[in-house]
N, C-alpha and C positions, 0 to 999 in steps of 0.2 A: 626760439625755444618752444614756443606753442606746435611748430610744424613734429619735433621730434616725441611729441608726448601724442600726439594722433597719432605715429607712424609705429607707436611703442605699444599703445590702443591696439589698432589695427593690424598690428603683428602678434598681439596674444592671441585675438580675436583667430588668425587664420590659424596659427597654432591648436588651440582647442579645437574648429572643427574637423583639422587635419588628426587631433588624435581621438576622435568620437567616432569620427568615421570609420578608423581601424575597430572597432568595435561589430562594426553594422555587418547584418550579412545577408547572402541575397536569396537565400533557402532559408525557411523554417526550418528550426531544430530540429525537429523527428521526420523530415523527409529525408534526412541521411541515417534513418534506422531501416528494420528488413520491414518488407511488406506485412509481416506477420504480427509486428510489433503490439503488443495488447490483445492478443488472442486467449494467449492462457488466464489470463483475468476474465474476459469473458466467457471463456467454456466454467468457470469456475462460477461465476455468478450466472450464467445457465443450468446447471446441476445443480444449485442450491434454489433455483427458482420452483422451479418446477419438478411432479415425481415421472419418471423417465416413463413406465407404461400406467395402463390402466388397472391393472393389478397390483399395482405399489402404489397408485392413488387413493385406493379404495380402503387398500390396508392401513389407515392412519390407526384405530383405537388401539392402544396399548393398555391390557386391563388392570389396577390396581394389587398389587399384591400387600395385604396387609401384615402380612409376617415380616415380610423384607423393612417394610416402614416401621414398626416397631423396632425391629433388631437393631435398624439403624440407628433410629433415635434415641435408643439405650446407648448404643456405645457412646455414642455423642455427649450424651450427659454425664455416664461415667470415665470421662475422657479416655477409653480406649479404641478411640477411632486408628485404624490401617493410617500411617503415611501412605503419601502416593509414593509410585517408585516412579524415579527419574528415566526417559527414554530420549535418547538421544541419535542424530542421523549418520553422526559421521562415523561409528564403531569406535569410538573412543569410551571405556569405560574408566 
């Protein structure tokens, strides 16, 4: 009796590694993507890093318009602020 409770042991036992293993694999996940893969994330977070020459570096101030800030902040309080308008990519309106 004791022989077949080892052999019942030792048969789950090969059973589970036998289905873990179907699991394993012998490449990393994104070595079977393209070479490219994370590029455009990076040229994106390059473009927002940095301003491309030195004439859009330099142009940072943007000068205060006080009219504009008033205007807005009236409609804002008289609640007739513009809704945004909705823009979508796919041409579906």
């Amino acid at each position: 009796m004791q022989w077949n409770k080892y052999r019942f042991i030792i048969s789950a036992y090969v059973v589970a590694a036998m289905s873990m293993s179907g699991c394993a694999t012998t490449t990393p996940a994104l070595e079977a993507h393209s070479s490219h893969f994370g590029d455009a994330i990076a040229q994106n977070i390059a473009a927002q890093r940095i301003a491309p020459t030195a004439k859009d570096k330099a142009n940072t101030f943007i000068p205060p318009n006080r009219a504009r800030q008033k205007a807005a902040r009236e409609a804002y309080e008289n609640g007739t602020v513009a809704e945004p308008v909705s823009v979508t990519t796919t041409g579906d309106e």
